[in-house]
N, CA, C and O atoms as a MOPAC input file, in Angstrom:
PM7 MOZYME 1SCF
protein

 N    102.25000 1  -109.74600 1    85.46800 1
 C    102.00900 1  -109.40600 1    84.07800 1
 C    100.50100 1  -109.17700 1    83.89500 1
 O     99.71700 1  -109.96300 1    84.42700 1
 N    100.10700 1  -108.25500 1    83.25000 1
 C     98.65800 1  -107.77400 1    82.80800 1
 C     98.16300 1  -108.80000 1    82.02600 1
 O     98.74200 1  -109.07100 1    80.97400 1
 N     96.76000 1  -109.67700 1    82.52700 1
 C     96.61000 1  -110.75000 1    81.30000 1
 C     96.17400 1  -109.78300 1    79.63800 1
 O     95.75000 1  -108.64700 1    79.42600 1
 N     96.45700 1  -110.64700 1    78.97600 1
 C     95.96200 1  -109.78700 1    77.68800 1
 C     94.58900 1  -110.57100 1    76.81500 1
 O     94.20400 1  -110.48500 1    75.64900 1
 N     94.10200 1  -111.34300 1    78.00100 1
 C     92.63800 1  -111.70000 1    77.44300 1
 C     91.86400 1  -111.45000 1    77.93400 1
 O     92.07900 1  -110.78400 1    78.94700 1
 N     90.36000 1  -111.80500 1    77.57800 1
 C     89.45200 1  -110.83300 1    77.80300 1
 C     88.65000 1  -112.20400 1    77.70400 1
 O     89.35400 1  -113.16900 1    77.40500 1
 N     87.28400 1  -112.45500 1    77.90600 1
 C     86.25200 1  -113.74000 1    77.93400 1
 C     85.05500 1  -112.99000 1    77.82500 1
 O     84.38700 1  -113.19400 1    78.83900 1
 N     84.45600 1  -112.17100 1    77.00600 1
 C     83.27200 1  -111.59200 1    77.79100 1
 C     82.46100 1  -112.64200 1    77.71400 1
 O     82.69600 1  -113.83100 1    77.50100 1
 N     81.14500 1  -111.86000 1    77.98200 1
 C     80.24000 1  -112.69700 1    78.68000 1
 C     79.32700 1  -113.26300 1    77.38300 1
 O     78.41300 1  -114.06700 1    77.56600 1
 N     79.63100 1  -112.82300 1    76.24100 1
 C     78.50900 1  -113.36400 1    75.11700 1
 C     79.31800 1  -114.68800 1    74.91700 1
 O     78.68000 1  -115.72000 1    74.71000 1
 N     80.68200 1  -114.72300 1    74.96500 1
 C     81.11900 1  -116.21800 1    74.70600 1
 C     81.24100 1  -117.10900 1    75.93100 1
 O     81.77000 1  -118.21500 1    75.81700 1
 N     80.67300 1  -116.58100 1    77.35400 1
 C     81.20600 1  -117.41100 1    77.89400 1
 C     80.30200 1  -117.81800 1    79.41600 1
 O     80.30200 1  -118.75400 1    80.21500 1
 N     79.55500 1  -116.48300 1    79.24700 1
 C     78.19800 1  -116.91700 1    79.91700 1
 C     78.22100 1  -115.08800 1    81.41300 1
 O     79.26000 1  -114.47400 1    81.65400 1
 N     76.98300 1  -114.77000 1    81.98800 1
 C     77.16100 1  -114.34400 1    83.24000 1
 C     76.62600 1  -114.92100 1    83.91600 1
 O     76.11500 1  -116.01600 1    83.68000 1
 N     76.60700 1  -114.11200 1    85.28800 1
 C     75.81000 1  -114.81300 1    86.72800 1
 C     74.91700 1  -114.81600 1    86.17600 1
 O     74.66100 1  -116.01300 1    86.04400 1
 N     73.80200 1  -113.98800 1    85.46900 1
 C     72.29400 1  -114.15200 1    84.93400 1
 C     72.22800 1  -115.18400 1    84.42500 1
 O     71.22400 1  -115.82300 1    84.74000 1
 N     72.83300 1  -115.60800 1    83.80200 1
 C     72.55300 1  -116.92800 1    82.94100 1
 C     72.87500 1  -118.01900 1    83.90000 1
 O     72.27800 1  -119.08700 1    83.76400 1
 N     73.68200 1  -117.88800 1    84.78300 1
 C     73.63100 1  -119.63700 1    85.69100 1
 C     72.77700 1  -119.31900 1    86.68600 1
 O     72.40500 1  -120.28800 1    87.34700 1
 N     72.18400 1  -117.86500 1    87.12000 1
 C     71.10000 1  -118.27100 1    87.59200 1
 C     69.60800 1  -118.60700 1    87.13200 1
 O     68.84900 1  -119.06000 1    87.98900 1
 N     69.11200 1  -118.40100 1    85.74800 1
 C     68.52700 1  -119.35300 1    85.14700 1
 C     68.55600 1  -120.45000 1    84.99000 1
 O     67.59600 1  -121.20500 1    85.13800 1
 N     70.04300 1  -120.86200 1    84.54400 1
 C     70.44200 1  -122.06500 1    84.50400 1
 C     70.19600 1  -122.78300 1    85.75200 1
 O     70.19300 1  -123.96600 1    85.41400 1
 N     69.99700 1  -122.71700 1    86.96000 1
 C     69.78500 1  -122.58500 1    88.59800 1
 C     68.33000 1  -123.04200 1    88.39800 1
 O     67.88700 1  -124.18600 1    88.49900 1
 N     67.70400 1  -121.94000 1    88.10200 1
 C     66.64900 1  -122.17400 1    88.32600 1
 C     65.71700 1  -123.14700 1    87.94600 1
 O     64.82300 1  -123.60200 1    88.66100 1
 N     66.06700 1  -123.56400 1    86.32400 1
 C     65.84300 1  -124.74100 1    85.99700 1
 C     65.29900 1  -126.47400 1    86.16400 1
 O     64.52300 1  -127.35500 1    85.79300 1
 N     66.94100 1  -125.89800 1    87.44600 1
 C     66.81500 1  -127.38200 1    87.39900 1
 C     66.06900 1  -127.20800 1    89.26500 1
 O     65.39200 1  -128.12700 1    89.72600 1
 N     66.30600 1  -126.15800 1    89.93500 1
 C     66.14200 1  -125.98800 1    91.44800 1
 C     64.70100 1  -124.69600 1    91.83100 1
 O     64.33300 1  -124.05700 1    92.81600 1
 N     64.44700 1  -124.78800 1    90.98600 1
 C     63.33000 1  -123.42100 1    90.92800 1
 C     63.80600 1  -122.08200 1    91.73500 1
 O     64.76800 1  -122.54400 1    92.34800 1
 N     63.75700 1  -121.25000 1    91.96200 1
 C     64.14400 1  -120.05800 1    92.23900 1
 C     64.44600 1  -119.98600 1    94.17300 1
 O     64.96100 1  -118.96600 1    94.63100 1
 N     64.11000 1  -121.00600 1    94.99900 1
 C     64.65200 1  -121.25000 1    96.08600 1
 C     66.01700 1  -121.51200 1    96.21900 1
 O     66.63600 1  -121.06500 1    97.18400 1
 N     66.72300 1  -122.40100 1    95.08200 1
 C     67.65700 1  -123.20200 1    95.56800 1
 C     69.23300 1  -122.43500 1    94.91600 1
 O     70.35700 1  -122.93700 1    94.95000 1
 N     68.78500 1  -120.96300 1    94.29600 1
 C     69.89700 1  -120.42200 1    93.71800 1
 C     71.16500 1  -120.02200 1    94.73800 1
 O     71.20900 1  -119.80100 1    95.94800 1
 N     71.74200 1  -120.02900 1    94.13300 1
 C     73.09300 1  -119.69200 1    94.82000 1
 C     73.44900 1  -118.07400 1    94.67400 1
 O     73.15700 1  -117.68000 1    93.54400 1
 N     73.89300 1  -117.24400 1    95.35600 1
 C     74.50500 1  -115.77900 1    94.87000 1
 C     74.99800 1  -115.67200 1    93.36900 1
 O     74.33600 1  -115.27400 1    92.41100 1
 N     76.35700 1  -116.13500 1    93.37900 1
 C     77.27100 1  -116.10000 1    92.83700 1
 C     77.31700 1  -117.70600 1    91.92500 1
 O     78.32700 1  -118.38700 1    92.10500 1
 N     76.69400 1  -118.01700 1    91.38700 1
 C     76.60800 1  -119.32200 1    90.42400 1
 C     77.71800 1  -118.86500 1    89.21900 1
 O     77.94600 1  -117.69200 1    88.92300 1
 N     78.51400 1  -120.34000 1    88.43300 1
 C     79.57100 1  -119.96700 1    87.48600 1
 C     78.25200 1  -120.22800 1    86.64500 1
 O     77.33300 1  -120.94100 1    87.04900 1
 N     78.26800 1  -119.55000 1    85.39600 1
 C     77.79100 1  -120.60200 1    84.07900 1
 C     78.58400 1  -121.84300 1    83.45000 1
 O     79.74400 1  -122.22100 1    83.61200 1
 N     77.68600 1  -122.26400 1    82.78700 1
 C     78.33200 1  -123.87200 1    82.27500 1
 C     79.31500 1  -123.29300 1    81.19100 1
 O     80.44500 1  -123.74300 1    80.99600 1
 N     78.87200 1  -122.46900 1    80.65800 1
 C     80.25600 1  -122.21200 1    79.02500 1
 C     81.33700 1  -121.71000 1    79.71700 1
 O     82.42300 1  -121.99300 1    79.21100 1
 N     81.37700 1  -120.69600 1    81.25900 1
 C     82.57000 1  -120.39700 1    81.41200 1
 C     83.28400 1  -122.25700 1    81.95000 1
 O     84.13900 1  -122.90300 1    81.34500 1
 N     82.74200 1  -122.54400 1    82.88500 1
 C     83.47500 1  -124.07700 1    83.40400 1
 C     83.84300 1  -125.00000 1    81.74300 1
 O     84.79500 1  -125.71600 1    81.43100 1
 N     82.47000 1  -124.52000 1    80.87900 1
 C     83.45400 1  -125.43400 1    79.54800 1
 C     84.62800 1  -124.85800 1    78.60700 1
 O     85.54700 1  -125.40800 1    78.00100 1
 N     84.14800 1  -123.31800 1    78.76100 1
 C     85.70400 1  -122.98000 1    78.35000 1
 C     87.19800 1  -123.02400 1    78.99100 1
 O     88.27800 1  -122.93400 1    78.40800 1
 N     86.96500 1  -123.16100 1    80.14300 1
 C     88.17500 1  -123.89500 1    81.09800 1
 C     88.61300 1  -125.18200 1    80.97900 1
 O     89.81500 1  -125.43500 1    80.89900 1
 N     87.74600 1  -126.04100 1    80.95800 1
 C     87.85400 1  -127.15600 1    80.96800 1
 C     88.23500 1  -127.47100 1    79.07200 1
 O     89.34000 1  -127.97300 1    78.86600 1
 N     87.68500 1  -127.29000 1    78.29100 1
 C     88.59700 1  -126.84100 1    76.81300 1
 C     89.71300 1  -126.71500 1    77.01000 1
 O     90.53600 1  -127.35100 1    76.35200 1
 N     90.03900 1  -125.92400 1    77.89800 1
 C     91.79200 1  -125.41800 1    77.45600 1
 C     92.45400 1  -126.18900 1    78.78200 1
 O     93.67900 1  -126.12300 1    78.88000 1
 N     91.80100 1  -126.82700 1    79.68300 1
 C     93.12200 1  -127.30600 1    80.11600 1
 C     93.13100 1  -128.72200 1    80.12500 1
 O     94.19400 1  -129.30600 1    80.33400 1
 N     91.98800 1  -129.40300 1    79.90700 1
 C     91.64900 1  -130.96700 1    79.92100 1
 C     90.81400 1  -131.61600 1    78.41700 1
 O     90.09100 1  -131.03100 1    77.61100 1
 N     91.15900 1  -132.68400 1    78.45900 1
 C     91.15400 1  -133.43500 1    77.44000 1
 C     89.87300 1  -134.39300 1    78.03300 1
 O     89.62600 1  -134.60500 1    79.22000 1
 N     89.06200 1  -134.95600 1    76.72800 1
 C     88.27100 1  -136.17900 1    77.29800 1
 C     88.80300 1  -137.07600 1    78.39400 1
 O     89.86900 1  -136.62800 1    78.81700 1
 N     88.34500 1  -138.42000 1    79.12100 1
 C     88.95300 1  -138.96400 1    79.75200 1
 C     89.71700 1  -138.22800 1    81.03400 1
 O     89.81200 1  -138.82600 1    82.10600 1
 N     90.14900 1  -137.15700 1    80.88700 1
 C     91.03000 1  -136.23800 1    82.16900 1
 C     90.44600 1  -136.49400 1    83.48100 1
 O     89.42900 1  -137.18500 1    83.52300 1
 N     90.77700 1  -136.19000 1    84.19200 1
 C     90.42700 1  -136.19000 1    85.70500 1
 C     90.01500 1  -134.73000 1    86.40200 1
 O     90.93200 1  -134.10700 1    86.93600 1
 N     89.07800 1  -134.33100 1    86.41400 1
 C     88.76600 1  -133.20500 1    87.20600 1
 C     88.25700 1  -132.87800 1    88.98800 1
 O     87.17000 1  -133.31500 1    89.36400 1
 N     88.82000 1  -132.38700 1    89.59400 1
 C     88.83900 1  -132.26900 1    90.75700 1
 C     88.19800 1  -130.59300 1    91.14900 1
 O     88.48600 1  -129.55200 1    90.55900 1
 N     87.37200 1  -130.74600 1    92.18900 1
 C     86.59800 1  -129.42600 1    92.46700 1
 C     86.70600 1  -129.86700 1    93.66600 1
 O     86.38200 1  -131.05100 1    93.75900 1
 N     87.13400 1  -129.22800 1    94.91100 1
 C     86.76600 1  -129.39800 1    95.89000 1
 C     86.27900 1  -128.55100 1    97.40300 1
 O     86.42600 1  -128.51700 1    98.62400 1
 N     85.47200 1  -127.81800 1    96.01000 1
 C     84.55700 1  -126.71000 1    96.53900 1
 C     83.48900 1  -126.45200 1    95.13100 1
 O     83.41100 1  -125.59000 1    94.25500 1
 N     82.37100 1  -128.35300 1    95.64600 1
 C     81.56600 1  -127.97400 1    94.31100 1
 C     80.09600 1  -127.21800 1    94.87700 1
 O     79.23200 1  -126.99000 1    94.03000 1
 N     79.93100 1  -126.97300 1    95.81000 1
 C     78.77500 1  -125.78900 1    95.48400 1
 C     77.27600 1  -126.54900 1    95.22100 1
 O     76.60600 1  -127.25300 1    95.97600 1
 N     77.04700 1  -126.11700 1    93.86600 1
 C     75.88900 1  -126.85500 1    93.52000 1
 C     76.12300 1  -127.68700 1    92.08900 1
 O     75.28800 1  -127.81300 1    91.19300 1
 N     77.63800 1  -128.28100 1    92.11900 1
 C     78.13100 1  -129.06700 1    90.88600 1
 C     77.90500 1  -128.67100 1    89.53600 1
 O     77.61700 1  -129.46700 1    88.64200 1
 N     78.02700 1  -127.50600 1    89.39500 1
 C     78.22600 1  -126.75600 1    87.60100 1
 C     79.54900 1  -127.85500 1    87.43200 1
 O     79.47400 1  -128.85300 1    86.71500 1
 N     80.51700 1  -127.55800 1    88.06200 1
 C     81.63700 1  -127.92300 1    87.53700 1
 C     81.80700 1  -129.15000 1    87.12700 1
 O     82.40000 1  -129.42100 1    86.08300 1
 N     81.02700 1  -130.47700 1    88.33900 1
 C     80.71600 1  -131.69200 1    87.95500 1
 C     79.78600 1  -132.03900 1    86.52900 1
 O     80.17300 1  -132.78200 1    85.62700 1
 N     78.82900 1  -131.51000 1    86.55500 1
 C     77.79000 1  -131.50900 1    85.64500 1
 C     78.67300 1  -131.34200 1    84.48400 1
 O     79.06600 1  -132.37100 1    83.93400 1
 N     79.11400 1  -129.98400 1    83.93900 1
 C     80.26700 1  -129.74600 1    82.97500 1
 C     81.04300 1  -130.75600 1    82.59100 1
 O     80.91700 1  -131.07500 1    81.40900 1
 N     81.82400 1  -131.36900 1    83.24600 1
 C     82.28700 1  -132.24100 1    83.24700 1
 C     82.35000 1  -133.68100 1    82.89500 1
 O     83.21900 1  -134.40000 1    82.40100 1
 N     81.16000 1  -133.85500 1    83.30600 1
 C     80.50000 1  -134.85800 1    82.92900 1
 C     80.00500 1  -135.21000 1    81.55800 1
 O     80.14900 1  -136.33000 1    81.06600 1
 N     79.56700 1  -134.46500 1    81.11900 1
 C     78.52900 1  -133.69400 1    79.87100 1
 C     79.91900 1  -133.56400 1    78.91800 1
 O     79.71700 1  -134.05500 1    77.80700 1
 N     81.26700 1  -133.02500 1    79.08600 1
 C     82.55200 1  -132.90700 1    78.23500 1
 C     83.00500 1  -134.54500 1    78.16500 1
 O     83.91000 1  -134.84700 1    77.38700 1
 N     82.34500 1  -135.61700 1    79.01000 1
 C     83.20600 1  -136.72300 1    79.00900 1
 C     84.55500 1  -136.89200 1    79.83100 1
 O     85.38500 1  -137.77700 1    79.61900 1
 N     84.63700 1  -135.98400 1    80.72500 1
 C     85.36700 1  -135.76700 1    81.84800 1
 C     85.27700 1  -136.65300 1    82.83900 1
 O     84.12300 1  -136.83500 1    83.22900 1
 N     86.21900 1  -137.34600 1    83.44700 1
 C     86.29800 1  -137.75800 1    85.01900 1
 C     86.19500 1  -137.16400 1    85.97800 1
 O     87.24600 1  -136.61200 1    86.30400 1
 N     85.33600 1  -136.99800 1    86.65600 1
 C     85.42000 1  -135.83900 1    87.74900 1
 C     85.35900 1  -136.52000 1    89.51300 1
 O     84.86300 1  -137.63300 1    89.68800 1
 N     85.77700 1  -135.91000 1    90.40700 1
 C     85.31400 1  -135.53500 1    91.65600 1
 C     84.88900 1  -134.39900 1    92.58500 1
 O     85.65700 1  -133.43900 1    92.64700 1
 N     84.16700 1  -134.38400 1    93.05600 1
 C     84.03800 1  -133.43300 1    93.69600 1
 C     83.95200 1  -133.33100 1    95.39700 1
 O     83.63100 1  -134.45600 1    95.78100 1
 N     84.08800 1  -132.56200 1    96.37700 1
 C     84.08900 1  -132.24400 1    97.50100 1
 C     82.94800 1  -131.33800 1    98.13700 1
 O     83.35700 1  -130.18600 1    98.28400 1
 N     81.87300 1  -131.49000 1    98.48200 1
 C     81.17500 1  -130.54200 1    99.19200 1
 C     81.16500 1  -130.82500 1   100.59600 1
 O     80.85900 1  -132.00900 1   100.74100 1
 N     81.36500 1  -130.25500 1   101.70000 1
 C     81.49600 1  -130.20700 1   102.89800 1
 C     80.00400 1  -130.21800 1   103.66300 1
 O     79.69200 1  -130.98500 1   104.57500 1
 N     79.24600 1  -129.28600 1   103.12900 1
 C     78.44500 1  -128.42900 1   102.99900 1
 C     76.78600 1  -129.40500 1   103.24200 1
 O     76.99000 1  -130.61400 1   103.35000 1
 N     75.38400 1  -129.01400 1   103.32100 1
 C     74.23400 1  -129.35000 1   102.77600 1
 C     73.94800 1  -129.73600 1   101.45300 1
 O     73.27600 1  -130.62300 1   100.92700 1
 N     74.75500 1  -128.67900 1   101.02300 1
 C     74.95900 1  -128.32100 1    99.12800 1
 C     74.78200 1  -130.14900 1    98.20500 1
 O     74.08400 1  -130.54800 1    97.27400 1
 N     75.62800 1  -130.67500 1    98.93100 1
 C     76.15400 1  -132.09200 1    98.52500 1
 C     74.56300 1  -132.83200 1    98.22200 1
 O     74.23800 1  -133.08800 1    97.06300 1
 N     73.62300 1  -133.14000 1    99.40500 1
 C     72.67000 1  -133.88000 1    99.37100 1
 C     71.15800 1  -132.81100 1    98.52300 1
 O     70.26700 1  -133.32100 1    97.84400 1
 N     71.30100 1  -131.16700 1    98.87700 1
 C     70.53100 1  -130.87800 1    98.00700 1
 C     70.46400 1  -130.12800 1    97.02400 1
 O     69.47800 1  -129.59100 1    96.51700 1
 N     71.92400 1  -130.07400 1    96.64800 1
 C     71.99200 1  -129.22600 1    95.31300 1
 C     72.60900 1  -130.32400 1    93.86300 1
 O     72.27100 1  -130.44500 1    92.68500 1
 N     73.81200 1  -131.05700 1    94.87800 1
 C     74.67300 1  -131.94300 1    93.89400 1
 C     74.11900 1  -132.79200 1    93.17500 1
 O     73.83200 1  -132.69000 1    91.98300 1
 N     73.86600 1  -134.09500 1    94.23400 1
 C     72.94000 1  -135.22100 1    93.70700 1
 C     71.97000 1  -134.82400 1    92.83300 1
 O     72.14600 1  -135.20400 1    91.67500 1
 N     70.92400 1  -134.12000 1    93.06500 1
 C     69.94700 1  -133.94400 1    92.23000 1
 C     70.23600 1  -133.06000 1    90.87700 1
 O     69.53100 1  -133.17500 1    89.87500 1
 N     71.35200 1  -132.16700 1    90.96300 1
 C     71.49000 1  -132.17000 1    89.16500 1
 C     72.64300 1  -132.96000 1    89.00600 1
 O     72.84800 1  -132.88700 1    87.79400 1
 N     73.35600 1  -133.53800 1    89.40100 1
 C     74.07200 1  -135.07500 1    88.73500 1
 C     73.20100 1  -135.67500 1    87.95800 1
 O     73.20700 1  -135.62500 1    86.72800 1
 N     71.91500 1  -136.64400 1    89.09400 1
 C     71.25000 1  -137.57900 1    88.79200 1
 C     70.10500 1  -137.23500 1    87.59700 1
 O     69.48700 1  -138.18600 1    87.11800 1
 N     69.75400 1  -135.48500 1    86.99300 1
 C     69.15200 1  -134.78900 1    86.14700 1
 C     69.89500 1  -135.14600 1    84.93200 1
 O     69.46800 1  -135.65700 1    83.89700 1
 N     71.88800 1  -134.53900 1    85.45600 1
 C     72.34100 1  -135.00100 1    84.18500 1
 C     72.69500 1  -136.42400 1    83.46300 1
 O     72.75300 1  -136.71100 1    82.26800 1
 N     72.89300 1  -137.14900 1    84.55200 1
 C     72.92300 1  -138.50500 1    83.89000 1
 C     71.77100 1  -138.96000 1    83.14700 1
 O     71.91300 1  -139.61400 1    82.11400 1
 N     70.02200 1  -138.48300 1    83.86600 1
 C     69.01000 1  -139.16200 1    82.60500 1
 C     68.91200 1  -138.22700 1    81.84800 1
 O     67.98000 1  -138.65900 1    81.16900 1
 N     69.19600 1  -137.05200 1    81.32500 1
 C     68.97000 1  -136.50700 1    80.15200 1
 C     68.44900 1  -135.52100 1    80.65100 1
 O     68.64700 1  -134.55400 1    79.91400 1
 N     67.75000 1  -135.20200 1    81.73200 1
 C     66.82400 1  -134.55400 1    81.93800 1
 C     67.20900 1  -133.13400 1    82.45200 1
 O     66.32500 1  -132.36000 1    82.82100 1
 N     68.92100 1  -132.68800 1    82.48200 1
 C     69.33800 1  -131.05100 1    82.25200 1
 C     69.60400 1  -130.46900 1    80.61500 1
 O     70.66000 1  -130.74100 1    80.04400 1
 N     68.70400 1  -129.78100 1    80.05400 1
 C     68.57500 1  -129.46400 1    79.29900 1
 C     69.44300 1  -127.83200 1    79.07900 1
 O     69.72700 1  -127.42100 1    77.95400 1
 N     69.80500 1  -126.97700 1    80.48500 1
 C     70.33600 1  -126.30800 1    80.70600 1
 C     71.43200 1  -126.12900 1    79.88400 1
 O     71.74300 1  -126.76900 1    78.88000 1
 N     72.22600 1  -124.79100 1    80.63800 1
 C     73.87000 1  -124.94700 1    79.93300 1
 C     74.26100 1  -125.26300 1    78.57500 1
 O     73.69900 1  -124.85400 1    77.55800 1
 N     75.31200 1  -126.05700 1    78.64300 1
 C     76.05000 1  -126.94900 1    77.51400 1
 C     75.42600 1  -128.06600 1    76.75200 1
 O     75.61700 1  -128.68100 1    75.70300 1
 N     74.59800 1  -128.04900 1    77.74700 1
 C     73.64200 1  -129.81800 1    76.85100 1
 C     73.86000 1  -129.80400 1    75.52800 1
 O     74.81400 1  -130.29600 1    74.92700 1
 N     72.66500 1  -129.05000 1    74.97200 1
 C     72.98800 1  -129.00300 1    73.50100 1
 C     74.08800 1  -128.81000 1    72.48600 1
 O     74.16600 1  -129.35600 1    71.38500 1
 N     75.02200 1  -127.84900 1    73.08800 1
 C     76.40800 1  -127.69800 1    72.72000 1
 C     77.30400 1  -128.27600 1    72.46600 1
 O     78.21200 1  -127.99400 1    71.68400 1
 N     77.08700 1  -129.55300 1    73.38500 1
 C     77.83600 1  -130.87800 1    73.46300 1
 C     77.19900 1  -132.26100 1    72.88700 1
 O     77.68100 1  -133.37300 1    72.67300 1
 N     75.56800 1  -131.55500 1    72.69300 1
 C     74.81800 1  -132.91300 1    72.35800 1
 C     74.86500 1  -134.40800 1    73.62200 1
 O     74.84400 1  -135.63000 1    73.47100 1
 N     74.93200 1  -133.54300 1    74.76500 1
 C     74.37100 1  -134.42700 1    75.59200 1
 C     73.19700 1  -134.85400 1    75.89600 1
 O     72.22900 1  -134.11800 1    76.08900 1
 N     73.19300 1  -136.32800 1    75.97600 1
 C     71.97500 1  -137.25600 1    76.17800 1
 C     71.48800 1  -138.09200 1    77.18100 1
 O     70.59800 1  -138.93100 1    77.32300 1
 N     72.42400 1  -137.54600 1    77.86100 1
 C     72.07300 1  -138.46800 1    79.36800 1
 C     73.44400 1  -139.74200 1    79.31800 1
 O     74.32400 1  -139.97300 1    78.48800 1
 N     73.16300 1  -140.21500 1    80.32500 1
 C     74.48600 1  -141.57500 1    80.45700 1
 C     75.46100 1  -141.66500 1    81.43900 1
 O     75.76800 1  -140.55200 1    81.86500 1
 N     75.93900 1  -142.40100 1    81.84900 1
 C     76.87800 1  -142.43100 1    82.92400 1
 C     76.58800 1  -142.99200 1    84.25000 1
 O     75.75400 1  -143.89700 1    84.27800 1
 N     77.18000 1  -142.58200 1    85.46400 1
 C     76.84400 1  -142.73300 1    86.66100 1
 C     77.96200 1  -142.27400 1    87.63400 1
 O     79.12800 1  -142.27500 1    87.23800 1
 N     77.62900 1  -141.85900 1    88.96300 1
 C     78.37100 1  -141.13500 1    89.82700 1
 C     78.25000 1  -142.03200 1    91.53700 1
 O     77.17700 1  -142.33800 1    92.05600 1
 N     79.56400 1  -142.29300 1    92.11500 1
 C     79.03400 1  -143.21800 1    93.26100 1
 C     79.12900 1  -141.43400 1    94.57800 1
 O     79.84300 1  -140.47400 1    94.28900 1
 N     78.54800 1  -141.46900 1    95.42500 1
 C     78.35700 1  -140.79600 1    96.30500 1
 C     78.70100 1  -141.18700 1    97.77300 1
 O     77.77500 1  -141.80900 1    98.29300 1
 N     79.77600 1  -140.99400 1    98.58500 1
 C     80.46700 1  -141.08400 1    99.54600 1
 C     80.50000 1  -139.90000 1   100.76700 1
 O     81.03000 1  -138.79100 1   100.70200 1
 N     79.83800 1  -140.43900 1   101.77800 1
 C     79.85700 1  -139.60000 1   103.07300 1
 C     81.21200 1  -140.14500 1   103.50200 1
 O     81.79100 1  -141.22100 1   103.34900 1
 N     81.47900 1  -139.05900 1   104.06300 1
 C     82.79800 1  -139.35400 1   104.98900 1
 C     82.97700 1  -139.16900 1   106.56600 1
 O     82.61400 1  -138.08900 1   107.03000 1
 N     83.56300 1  -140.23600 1   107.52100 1
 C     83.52800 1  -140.01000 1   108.06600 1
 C     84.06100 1  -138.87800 1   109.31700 1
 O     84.93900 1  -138.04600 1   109.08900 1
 N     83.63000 1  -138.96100 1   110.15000 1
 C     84.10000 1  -137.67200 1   111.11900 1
 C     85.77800 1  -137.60400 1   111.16300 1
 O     86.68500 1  -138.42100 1   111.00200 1
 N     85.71100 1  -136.59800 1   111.38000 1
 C     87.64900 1  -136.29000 1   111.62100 1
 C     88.13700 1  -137.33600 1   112.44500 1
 O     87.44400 1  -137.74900 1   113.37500 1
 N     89.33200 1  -137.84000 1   112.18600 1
 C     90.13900 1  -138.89900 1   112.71500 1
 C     90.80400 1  -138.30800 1   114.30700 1
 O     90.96000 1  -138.84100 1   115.40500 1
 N     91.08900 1  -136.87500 1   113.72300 1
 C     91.79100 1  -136.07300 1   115.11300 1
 C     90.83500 1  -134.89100 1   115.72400 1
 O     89.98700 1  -134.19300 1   115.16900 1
 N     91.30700 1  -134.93500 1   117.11400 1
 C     90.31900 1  -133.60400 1   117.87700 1
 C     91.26600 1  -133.05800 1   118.99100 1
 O     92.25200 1  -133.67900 1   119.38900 1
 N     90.98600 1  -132.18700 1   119.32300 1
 C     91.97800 1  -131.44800 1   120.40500 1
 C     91.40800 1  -132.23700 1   121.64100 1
 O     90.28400 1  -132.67400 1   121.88700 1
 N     92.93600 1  -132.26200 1   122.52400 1
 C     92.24200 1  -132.40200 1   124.18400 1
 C     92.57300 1  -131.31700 1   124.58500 1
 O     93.11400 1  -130.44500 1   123.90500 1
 N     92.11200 1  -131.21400 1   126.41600 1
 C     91.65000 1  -130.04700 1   127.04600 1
 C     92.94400 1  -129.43900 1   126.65300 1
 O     92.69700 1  -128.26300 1   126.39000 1
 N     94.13300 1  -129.66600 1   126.49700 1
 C     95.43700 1  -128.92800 1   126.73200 1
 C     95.69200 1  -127.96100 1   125.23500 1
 O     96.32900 1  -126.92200 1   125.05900 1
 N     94.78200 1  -128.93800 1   124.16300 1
 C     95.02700 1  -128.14700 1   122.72200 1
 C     95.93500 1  -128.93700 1   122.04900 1
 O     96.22400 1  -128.59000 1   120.90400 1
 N     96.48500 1  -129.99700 1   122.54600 1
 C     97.21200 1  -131.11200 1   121.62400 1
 C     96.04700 1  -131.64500 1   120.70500 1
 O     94.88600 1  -131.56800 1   121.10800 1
 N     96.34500 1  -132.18700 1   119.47100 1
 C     96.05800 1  -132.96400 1   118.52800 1
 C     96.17100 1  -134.81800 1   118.67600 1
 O     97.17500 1  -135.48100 1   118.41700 1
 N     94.73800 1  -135.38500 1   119.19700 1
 C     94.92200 1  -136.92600 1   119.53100 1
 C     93.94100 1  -136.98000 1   118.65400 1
 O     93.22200 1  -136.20300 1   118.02500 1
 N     94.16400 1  -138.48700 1   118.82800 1
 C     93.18400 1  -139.25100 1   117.88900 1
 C     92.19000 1  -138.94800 1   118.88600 1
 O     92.41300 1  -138.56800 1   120.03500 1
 N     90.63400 1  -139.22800 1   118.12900 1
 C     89.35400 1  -138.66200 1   118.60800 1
 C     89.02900 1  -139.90900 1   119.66700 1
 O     89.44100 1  -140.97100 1   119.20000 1
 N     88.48700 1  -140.03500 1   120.78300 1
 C     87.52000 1  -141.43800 1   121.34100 1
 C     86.50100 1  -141.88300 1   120.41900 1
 O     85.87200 1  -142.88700 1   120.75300 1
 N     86.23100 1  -141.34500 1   119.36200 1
 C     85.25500 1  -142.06700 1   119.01000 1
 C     85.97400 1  -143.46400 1   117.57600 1
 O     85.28100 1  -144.16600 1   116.83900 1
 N     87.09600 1  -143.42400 1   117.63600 1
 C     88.40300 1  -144.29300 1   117.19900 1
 C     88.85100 1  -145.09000 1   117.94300 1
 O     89.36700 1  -145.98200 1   117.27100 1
 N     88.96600 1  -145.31200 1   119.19100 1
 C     89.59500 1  -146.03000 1   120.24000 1
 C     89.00200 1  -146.88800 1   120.69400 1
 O     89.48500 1  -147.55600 1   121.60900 1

């Protein structure tokens, strides 16, 4: 079916604007290509979640989606695999929890800082191939 909506970009943000928004908080090194803006992640997050909700990203990038989230009063997690995690995530989390992203939604939402986020490395894969291409548990388990 053809959707029959439309989002442009005055209500809902473009790449130009989250890469300002980017830049902000990461100065013009740390941008990403393709960055979401915060009004599109808050107009999503509007229509499908409620305060309190649980949000899951697990491909957060440089955490718009967390940040968003956060800032809506959202539960969130996120997944970065990536570098992204230690130098993109943490540091605008820990911006938005003291107040200090002014970016995006802030004002929109009248965010003021608050909260807190615990941060979890994980460890190495449980399974690894042997020479044959079977699936064993790794030696570094045994």
């Amino acid at each position: 079916m053809t959707p029959h909506n439309w989002w442009s970009h005055e209500e809902v943000g473009h790449t130009d604007e989250a890469k300002k928004e980017m830049i902000s908080l990461f100065r013009a090194n740390g941008v990403f290509d393709t960055p979401k803006p915060e009004r599109l992640i808050k107009r999503v997050l509007d229509l499908a979640t409620e305060p309190g909700d649980l949000v899951v990203d697990s491909f957060l990038g440089s955490g718009t989606t967390a940040a968003v989230a956060h800032k809506m009063a959202r539960r969130w997690i996120g997944v970065e695999v990536g570098e992204h995690a230690v130098s993109h995530c943490v540091p605008r989390l820990k911006k938005v929890l003291e107040g200090k992203d002014s970016a995006g939604i802030t004002e929109a939402v009248g965010w003021k800082g608050g909260g807190g986020f615990r941060f979890y490395k994980l460890a190495p894969s449980l399974l690894e191939k042997d020479k044959w291409g079977n699936w064993v548990v790794s030696k570094q388990y045994n």
